[in-house]
C-alpha positions as a Markdown table, in Angstrom:
| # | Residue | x | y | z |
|---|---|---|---|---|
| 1 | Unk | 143.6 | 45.4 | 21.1 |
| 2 | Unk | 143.6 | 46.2 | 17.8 |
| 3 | Unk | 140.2 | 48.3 | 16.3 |
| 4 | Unk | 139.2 | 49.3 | 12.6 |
| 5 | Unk | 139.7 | 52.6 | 11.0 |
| 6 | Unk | 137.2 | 52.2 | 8.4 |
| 7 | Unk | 133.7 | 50.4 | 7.5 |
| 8 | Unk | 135.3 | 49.3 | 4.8 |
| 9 | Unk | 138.1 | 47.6 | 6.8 |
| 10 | Unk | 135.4 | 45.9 | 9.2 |
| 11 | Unk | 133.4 | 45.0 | 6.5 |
| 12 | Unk | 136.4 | 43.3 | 5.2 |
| 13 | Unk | 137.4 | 41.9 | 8.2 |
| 14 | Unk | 133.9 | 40.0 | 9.4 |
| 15 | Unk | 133.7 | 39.0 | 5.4 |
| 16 | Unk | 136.6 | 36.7 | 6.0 |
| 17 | Unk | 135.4 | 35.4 | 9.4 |
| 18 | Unk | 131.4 | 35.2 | 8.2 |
| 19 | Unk | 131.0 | 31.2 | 8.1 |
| 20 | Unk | 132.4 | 31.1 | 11.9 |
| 21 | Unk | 131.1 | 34.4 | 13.0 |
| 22 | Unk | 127.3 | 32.5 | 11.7 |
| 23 | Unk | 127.9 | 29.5 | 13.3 |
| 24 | Unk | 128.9 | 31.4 | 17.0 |
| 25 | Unk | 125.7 | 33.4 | 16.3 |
| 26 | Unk | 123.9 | 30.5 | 15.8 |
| 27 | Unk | 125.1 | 28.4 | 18.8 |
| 28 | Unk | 125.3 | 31.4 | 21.3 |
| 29 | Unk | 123.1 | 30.6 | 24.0 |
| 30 | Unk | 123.7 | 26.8 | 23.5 |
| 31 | Unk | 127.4 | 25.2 | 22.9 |
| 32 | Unk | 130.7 | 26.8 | 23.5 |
| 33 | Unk | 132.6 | 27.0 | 20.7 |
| 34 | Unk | 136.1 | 25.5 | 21.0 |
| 35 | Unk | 139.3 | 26.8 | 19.5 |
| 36 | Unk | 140.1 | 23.6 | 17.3 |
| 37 | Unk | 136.3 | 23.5 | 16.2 |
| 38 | Unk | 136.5 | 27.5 | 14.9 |
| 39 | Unk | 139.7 | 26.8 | 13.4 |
| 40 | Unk | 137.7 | 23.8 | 11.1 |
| 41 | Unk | 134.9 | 26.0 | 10.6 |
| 42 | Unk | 137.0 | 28.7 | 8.6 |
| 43 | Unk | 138.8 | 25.5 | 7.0 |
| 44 | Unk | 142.1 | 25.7 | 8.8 |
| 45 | Unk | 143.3 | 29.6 | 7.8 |
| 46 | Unk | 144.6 | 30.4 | 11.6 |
| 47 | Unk | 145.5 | 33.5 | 10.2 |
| 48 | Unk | 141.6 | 34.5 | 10.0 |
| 49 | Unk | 141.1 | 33.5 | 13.9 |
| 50 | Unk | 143.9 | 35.5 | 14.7 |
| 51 | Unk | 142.5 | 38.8 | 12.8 |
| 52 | Unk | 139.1 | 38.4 | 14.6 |
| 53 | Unk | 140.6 | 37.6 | 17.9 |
| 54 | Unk | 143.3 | 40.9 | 17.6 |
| 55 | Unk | 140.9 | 42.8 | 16.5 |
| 56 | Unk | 138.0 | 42.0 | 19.7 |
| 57 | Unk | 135.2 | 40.7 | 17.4 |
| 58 | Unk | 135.9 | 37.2 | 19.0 |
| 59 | Unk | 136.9 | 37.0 | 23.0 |
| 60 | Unk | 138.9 | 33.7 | 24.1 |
| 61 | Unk | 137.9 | 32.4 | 27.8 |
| 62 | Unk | 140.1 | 29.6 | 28.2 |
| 63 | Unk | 140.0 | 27.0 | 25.4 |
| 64 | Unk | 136.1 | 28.3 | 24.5 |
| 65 | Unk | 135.6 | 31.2 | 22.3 |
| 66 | Unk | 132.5 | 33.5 | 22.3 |
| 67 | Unk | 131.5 | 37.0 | 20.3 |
| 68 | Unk | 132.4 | 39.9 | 21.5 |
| 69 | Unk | 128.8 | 41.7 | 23.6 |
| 70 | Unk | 129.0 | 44.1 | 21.7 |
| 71 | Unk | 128.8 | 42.6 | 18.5 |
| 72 | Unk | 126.7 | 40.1 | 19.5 |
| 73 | Unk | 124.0 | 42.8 | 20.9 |
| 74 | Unk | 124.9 | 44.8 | 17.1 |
| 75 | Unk | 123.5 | 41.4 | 15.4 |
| 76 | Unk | 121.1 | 41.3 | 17.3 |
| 77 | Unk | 119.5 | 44.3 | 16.9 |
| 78 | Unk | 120.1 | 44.3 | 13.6 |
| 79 | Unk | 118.4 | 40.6 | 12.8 |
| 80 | Unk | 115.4 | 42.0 | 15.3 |
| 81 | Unk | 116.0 | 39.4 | 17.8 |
| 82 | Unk | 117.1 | 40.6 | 20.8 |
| 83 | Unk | 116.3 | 39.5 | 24.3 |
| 84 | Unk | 117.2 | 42.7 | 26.2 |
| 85 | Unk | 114.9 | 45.3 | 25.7 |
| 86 | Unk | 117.4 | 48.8 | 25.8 |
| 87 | Unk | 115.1 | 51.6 | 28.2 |
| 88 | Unk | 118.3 | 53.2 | 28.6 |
| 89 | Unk | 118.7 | 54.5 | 24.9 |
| 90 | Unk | 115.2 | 56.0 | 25.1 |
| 91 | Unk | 116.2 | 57.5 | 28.4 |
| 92 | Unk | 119.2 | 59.1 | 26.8 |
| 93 | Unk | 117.6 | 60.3 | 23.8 |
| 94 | Unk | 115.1 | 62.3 | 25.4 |
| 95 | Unk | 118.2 | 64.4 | 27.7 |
| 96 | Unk | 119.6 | 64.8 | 24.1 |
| 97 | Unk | 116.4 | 66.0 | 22.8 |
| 98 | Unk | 116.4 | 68.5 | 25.8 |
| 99 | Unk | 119.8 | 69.5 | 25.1 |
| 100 | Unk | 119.2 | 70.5 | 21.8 |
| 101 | Unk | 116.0 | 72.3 | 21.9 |
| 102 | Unk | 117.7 | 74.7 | 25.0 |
| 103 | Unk | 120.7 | 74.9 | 22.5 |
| 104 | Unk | 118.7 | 76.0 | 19.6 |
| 105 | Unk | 116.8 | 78.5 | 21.7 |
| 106 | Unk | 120.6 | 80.2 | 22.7 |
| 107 | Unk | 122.4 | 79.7 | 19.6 |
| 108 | Unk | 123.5 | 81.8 | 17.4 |
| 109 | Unk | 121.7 | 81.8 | 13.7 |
| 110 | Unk | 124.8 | 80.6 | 11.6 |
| 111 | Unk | 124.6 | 77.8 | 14.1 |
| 112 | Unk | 120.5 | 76.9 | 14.4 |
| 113 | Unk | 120.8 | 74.8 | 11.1 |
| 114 | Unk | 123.4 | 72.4 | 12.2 |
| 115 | Unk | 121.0 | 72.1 | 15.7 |
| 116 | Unk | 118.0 | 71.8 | 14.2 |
| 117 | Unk | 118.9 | 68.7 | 11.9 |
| 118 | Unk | 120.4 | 66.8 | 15.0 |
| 119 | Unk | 117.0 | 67.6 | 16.8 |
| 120 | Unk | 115.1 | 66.0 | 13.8 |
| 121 | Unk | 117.6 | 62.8 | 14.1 |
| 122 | Unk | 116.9 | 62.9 | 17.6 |
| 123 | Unk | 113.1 | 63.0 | 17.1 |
| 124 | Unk | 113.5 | 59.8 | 14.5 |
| 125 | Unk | 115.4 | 58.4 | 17.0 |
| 126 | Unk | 113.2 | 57.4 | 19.9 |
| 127 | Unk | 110.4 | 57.1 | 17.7 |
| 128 | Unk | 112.4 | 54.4 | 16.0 |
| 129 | Unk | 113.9 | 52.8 | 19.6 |
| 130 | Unk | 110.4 | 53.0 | 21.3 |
| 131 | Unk | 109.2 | 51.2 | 18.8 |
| 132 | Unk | 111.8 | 48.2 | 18.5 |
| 133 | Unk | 111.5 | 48.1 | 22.1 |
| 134 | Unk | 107.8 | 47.6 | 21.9 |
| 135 | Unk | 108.5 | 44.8 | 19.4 |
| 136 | Unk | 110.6 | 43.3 | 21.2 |
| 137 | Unk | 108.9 | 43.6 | 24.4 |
| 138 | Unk | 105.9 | 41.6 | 23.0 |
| 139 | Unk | 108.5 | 39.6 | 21.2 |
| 140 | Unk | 109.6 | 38.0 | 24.7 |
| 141 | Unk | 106.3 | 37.9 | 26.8 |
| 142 | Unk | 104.9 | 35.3 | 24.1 |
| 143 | Unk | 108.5 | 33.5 | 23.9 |
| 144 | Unk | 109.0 | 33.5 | 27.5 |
| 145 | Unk | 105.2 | 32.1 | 28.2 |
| 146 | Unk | 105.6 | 29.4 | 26.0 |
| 147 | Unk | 109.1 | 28.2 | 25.9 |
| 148 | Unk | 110.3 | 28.6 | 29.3 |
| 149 | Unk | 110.0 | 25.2 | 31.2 |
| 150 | Unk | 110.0 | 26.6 | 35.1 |
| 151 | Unk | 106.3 | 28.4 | 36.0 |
| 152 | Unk | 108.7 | 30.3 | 38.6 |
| 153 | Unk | 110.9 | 31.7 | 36.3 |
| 154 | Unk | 108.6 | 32.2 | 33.7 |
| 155 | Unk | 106.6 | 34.5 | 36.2 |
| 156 | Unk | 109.3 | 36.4 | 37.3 |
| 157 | Unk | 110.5 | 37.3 | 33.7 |
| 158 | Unk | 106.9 | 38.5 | 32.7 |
| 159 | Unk | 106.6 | 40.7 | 35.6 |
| 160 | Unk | 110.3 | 41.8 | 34.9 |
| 161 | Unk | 108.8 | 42.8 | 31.1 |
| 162 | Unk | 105.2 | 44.4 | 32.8 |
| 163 | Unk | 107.8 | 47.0 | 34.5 |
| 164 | Unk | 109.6 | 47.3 | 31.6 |
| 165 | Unk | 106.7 | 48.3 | 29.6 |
| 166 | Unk | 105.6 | 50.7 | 32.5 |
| 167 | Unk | 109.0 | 52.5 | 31.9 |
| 168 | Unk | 108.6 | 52.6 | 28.1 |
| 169 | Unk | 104.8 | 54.1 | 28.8 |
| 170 | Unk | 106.6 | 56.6 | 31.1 |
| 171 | Unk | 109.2 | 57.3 | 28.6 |
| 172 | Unk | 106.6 | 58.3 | 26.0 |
| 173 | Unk | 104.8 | 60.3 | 28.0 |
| 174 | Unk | 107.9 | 62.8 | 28.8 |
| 175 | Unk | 108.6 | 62.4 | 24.7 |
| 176 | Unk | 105.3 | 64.4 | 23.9 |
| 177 | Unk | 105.6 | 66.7 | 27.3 |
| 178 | Unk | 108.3 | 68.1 | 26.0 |
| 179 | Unk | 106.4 | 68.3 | 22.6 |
| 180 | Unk | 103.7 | 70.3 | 24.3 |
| 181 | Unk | 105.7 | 72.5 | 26.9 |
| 182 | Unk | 108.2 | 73.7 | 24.2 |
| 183 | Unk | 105.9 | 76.5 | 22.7 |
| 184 | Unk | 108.2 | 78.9 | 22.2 |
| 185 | Unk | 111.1 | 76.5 | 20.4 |
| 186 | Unk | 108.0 | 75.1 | 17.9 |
| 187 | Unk | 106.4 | 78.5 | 17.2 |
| 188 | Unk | 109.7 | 80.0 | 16.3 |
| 189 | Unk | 110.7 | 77.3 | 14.2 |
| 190 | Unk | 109.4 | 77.6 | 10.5 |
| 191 | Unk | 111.1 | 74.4 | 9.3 |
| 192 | Unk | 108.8 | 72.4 | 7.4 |
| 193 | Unk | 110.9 | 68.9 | 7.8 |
| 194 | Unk | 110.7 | 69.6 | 11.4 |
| 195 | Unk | 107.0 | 69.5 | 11.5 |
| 196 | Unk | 106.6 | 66.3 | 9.8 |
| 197 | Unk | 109.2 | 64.9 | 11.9 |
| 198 | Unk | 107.2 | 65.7 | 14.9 |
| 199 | Unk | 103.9 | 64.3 | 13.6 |
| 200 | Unk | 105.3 | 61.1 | 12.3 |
| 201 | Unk | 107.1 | 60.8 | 16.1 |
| 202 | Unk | 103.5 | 62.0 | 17.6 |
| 203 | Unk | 102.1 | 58.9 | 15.3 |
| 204 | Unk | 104.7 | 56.2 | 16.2 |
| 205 | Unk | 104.9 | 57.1 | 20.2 |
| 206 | Unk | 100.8 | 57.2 | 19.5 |
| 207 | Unk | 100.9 | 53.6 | 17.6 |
| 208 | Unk | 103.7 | 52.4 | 20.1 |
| 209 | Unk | 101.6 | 53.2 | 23.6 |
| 210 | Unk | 98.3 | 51.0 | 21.9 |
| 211 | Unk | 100.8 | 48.1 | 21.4 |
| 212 | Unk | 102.0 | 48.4 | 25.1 |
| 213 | Unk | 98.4 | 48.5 | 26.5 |
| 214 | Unk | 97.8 | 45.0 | 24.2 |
| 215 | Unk | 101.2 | 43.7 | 25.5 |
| 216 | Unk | 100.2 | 44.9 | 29.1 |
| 217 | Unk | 96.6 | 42.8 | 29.2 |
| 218 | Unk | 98.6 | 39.8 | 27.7 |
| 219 | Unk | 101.2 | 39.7 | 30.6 |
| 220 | Unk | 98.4 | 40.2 | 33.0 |
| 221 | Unk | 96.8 | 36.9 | 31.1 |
| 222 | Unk | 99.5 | 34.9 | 31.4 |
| 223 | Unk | 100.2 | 35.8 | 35.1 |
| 224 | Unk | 96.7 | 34.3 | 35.3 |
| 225 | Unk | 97.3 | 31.1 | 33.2 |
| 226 | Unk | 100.2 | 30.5 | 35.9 |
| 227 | Unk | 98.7 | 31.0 | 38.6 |
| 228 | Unk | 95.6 | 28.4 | 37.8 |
| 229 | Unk | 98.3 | 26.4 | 36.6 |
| 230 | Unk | 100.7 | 26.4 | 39.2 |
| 231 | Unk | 97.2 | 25.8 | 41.6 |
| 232 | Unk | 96.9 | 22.3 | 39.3 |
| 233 | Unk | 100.5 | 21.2 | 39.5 |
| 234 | Unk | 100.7 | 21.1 | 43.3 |
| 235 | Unk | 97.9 | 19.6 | 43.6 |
| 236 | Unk | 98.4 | 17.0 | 41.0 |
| 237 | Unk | 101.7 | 16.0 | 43.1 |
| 238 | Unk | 100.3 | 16.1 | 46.5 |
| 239 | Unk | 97.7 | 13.4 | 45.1 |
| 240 | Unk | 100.5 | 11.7 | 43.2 |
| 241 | Unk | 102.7 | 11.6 | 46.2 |
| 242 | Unk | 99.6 | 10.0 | 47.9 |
| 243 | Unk | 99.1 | 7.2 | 45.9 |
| 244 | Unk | 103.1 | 6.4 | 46.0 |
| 245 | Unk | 102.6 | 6.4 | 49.7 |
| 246 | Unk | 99.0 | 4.3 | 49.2 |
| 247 | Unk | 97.5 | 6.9 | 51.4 |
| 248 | Unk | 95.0 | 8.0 | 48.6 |
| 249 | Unk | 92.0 | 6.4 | 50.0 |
| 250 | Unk | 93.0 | 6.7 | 53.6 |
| 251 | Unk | 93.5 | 9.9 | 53.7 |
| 252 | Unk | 91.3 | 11.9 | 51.3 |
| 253 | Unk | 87.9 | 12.0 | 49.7 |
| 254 | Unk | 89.1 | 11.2 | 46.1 |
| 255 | Unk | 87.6 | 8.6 | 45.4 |
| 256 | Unk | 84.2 | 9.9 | 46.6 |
| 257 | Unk | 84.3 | 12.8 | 44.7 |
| 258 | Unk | 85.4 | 11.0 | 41.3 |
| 259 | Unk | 82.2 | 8.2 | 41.7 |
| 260 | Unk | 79.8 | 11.9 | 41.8 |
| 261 | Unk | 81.3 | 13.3 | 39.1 |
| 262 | Unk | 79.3 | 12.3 | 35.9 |
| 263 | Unk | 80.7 | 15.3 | 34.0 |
| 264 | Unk | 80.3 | 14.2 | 29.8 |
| 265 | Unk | 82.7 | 17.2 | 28.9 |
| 266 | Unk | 84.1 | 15.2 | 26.2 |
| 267 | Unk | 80.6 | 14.5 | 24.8 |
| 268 | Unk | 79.4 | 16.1 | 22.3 |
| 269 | Unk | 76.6 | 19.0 | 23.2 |
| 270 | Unk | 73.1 | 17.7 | 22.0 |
| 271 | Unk | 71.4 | 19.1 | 19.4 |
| 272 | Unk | 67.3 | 19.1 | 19.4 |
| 273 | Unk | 64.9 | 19.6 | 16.5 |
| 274 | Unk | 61.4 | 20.6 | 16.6 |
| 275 | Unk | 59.2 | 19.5 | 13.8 |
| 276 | Unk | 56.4 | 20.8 | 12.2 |
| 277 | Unk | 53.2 | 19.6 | 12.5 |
| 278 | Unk | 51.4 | 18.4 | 9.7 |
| 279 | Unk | 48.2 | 20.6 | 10.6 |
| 280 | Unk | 50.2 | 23.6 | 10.8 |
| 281 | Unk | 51.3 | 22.5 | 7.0 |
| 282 | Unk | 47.9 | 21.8 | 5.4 |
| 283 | Unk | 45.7 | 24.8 | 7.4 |
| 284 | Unk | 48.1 | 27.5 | 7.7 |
| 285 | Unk | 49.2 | 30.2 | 4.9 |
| 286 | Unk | 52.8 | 30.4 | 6.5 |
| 287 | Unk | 53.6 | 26.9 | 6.0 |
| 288 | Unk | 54.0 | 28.2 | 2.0 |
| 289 | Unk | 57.6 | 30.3 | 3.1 |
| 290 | Unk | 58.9 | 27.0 | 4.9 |
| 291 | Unk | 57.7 | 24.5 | 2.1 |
| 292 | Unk | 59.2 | 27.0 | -0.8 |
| 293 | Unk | 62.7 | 26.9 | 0.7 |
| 294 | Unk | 62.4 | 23.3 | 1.5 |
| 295 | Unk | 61.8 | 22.8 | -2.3 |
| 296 | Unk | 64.4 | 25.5 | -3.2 |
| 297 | Unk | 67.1 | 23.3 | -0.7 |
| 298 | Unk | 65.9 | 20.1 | -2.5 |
| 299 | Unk | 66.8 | 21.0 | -5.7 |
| 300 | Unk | 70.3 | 22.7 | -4.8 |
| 301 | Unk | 71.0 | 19.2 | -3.8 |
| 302 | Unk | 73.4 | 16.9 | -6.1 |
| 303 | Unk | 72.2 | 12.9 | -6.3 |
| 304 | Unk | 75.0 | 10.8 | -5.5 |
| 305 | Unk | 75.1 | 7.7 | -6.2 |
| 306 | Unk | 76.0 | 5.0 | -4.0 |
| 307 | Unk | 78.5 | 2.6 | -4.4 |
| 308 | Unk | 79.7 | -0.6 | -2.5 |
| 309 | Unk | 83.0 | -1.1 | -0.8 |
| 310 | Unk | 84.7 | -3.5 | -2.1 |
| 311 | Unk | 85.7 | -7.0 | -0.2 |
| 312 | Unk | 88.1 | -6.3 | 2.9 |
| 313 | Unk | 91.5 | -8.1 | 1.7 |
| 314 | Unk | 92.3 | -11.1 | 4.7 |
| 315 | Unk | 95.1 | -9.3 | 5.3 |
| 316 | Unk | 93.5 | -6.5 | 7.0 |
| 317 | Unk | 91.9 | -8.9 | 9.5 |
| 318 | Unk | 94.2 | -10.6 | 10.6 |
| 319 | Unk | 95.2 | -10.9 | 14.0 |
| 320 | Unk | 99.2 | -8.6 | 14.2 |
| 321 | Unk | 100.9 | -8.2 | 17.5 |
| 322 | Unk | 103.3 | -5.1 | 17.9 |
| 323 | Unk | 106.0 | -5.4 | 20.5 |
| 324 | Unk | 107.2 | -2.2 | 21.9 |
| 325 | Unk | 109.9 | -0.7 | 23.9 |
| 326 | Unk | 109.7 | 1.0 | 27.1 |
| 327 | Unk | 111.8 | 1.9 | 29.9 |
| 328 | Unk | 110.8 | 2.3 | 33.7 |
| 329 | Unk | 112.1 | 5.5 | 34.6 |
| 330 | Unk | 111.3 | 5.6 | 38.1 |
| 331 | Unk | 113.5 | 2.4 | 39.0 |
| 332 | Unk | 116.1 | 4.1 | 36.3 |
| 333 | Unk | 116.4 | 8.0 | 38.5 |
| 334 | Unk | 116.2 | 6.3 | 41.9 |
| 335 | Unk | 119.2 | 4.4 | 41.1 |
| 336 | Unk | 120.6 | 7.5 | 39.4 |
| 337 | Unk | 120.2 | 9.7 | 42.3 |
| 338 | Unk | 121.6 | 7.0 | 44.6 |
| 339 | Unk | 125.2 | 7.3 | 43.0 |
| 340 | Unk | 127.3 | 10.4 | 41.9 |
| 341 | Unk | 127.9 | 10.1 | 38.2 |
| 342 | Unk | 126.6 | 12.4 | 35.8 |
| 343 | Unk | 123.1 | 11.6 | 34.2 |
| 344 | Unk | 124.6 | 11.2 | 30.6 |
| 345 | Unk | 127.3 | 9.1 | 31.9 |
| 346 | Unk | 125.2 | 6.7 | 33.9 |
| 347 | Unk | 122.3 | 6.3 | 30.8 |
| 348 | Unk | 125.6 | 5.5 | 28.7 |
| 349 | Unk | 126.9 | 2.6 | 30.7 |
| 350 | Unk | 123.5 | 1.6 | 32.2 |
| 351 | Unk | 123.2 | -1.8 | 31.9 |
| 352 | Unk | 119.7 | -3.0 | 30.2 |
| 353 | Unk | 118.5 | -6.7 | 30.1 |
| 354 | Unk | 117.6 | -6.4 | 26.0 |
| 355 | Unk | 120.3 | -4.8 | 23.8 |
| 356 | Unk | 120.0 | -0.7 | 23.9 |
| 357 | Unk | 121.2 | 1.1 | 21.1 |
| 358 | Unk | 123.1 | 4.8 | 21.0 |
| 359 | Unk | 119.8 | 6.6 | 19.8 |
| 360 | Unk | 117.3 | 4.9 | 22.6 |
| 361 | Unk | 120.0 | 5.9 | 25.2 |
| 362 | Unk | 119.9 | 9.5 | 23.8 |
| 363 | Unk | 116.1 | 9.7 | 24.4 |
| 364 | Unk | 116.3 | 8.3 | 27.5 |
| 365 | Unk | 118.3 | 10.9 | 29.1 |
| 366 | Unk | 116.4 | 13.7 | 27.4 |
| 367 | Unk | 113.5 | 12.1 | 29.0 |
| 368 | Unk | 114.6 | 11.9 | 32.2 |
| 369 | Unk | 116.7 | 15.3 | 32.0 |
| 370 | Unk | 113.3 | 17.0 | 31.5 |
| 371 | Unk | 110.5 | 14.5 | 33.4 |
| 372 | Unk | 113.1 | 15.2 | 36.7 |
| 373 | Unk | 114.3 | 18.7 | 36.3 |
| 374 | Unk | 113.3 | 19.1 | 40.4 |
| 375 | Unk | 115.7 | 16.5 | 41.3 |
| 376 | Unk | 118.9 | 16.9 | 38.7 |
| 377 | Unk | 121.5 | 20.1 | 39.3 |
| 378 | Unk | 123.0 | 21.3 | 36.0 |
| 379 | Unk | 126.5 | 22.8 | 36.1 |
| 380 | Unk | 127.8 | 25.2 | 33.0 |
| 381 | Unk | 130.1 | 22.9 | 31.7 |
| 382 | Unk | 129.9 | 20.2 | 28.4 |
| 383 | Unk | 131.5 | 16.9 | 28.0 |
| 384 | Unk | 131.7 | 14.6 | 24.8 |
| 385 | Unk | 131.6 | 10.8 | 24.3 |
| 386 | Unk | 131.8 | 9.3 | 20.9 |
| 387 | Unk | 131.9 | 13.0 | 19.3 |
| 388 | Unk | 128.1 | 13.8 | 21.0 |
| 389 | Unk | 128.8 | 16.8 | 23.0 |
| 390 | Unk | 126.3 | 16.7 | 26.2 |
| 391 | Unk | 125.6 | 18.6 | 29.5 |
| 392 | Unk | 126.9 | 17.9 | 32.9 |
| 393 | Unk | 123.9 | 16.7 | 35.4 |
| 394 | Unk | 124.4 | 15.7 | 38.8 |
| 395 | Unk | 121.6 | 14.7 | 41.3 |
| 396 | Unk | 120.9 | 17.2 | 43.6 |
């Protein structure tokens, strides 16, 4: 494999590429891209394929292409949206910073200069990757709570990121140990660019561990939110798997406990007014405060005059009926998960007793594909009728 020599060669060479190297960006956690389709993306110049594939920015797996990881993971951290959060880097930055300090402390002086500058890069470094970490970290708790569909997943993912923010706490921590246990290296040091490196890292590592405590009581939030609402999910089904059976009544208290309830939640919360007498008004010298800012109120007031609605048009009241469509999914899935198609397949070539056009068909399997999820198995690979490019579902 070919690599570049010079930024100004690889700036070149993803120039030429940029339209399909957006696009794969784009689409890179959602639809493999396909040889013929990058080669109409970058309007049939092969030639351009070729120099990205040669040169590794693009990786071919059969007839799919995808980016390269670790241009994909440059792109990402550049644009700030990452997924990964990268505890390594901190990890290796701090052995770095230990490095250099012992270095320094051995060194001879025609060499401390050159040290002392790659300690103040390493300084700015974890600062700055602490801190894009921390980002990112709260980044992902609040995607991952409200975008991923499966309470399961979602709880192990958030207690992946609660660890994960234990390691960056840690990681800060042994950033200002070494601060404090390296008298000697700081005393003897008389750089001034040095110092303000150190207290702009002491700020950001200080700014950095308050966002991990707020992104530490937010997980612990969310864990809860599950939990209460994984508690109502089960037993919504167990009382909807009743009442499929008809052994609601029979065999729990349901019904009993719903004629008890007279909760008004949705009510609005009363509101109760004590008036004043009208002895307390003529007799008493206090009643001259409340009768003053009555007055006051009164005359803030704008008049508005009151006009009549005009005549309702006949129009409006007459009697409309509005017929619409809708599909019984139940009977639809039980007779999906009774054959072996695919899902996409079978909502295709389903047979409906009033005419069913392409877009009602496509919202009927994205209904079901989500209303099911339990009962459907979904397999990697794509397939495409009448150029709409779909996922493989089998019933489980």
């Amino acid at each position: 494999m070919q690599t570049y020599q010079s930024i100004k060669e690889l700036t070149r060479g993803l120039n030429n590429g940029a339209k399909l190297l957006n696009d794969m960006f784009l689409k890179r956690k959602t639809v493999a891209i396909k040889y013929d389709d990058a080669l109409d993306t970058l309007e049939g110049d092969e030639n351009k394929l070729k120099h990205l594939l040669s040169f590794g920015v693009i990786v071919q797996n059969g007839d799919s292409l995808e980016l390269d990881d670790s241009y994909q993971k440059f792109f990402e951290e550049v644009l700030a949206v990452n997924e990964d959060i990268n505890i390594a880097s901190v990890q290796m930055y701090v052995d770095k910073l230990k490095l250099g300090i012992n270095s320094y402390l051995v060194a001879e002086n025609n060499r401390k200069t050159q040290l002392l500058k790659e300690i103040r890069h390493t300084f700015k470094s974890i600062e700055n990757a602490t801190c894009r970490n921390v980002m990112d970290l709260k980044r992902n708790v609040a995607a991952t709570y409200k975008q991923e569909p499966n309470f399961k997943i979602k709880e192990l993912r958030l207690r992946d990121f609660d660890e994960k923010a234990k390691l960056i706490e840690e990681l800060i921590k042994q950033t200002e140990k070494i601060i404090v246990e390296q008298p000697i290296f700081f005393s003897t040091v008389s750089d001034i660019g040095l110092k303000q490196t150190i207290r702009e890292v002491r700020e950001g590592l200080r700014d950095s561990a308050h966002g991990l405590i707020a992104i530490s009581a937010q997980i612990i939030d969310y864990l809860n939110r599950i939990e209460y609402q994984s508690r109502v999910v089960k037993r919504i089904r167990q009382l909807k798997y009743l009442r499929d059976q008809v052994m609601l009544e029979g065999s729990t208290n349901v019904m009993a406990f719903l004629s008890d309830t007279n909760d008004v939640w949705m009510e609005k919360q009363p509101k109760y007014t004590t008036r004043v007498s009208l002895d307390f008004l003529r007799n008493d010298d206090a009643a001259l405060d409340i009768l003053s800012n009555i007055r006051q109120r009164l005359n803030r007031k704008t008049a508005v005059k009151v006009r009549l609605a005009e005549k309702i048009d006949n129009v409006y009241l007459e009697e409309a009926k509005e017929t619409s469509r809708v599909f019984d999914h139940q009977a639809i899935i039980n007779g999906f998960l009774a054959q072996s198609a695919d899902l996409f397949h079978y909502v295709w070539n389903y047979r409906f007793e009033i005419e069913t056009n392409t877009e009602q068909r496509l919202v009927l399997f994205l209904q079901l594909a989500s209303q099911y999820n339990e009962n459907l198995k979904y397999v990697p690979e794509t397939n495409v009728i009448d150029n709409i490019e779909y996922p493989i579902i089998y019933p489980k």
